[in-house]
VMD Tcl script that draws the C-alpha trace (Angstrom):
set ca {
  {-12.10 19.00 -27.38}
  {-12.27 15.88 -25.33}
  {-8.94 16.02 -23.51}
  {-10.30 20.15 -22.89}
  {-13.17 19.47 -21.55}
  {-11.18 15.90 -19.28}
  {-8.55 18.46 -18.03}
  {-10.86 21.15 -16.77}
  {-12.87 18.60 -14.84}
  {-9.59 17.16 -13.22}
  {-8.88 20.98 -12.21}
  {-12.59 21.11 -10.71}
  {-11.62 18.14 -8.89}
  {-8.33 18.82 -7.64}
  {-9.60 22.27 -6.44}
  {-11.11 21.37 -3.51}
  {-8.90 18.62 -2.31}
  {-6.05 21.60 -1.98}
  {-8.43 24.27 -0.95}
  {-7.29 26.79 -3.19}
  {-7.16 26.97 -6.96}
  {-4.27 26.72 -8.98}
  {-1.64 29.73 -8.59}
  {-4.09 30.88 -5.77}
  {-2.06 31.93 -2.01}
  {-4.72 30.58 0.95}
  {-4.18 29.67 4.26}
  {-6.76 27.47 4.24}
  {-4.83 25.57 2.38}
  {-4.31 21.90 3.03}
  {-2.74 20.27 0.26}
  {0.08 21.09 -2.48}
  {0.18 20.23 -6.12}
  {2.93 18.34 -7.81}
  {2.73 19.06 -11.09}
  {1.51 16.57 -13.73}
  {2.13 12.85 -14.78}
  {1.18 12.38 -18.46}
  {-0.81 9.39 -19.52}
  {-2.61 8.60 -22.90}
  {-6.61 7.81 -22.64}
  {-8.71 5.30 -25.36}
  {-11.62 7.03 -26.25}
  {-13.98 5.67 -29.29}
  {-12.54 8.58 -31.10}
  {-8.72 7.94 -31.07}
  {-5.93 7.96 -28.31}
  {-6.01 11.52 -25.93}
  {-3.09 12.29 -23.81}
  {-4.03 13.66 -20.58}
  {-1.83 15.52 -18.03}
  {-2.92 14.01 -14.48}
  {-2.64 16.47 -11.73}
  {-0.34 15.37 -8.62}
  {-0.65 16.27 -5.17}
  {1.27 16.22 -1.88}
}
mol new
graphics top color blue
foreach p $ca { graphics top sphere $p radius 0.5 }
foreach p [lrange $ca 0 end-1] q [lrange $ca 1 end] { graphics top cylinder $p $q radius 0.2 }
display resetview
């Protein structure tokens, strides 16, 4: 639930620095994403691995 709720509010961050949304065609588009670099997160209630979203 934690790593959910961490990834969707990476997405809602990322969104705006590409101007478009993931999958989404826009010409006001001004940045690309790279995929994803993984990297593990301690939180009080264990290890999470998160997938980091890149951009170009």
């Amino acid at each position: 639930m934690i790593r959910e709720l961490a990834q969707r509010m990476m997405d809602a961050e990322v969104e705006p620095l590409c101007g478009a949304g993931y999958g989404e065609v826009s010409r006001e588009r001004v940045n690309r994403r790279n995929g994803y670099r993984s990297r593990e997160w301690d939180t009080r209630a264990g290890t999470v691995e998160l997938a980091i979203p890149r951009l170009r």
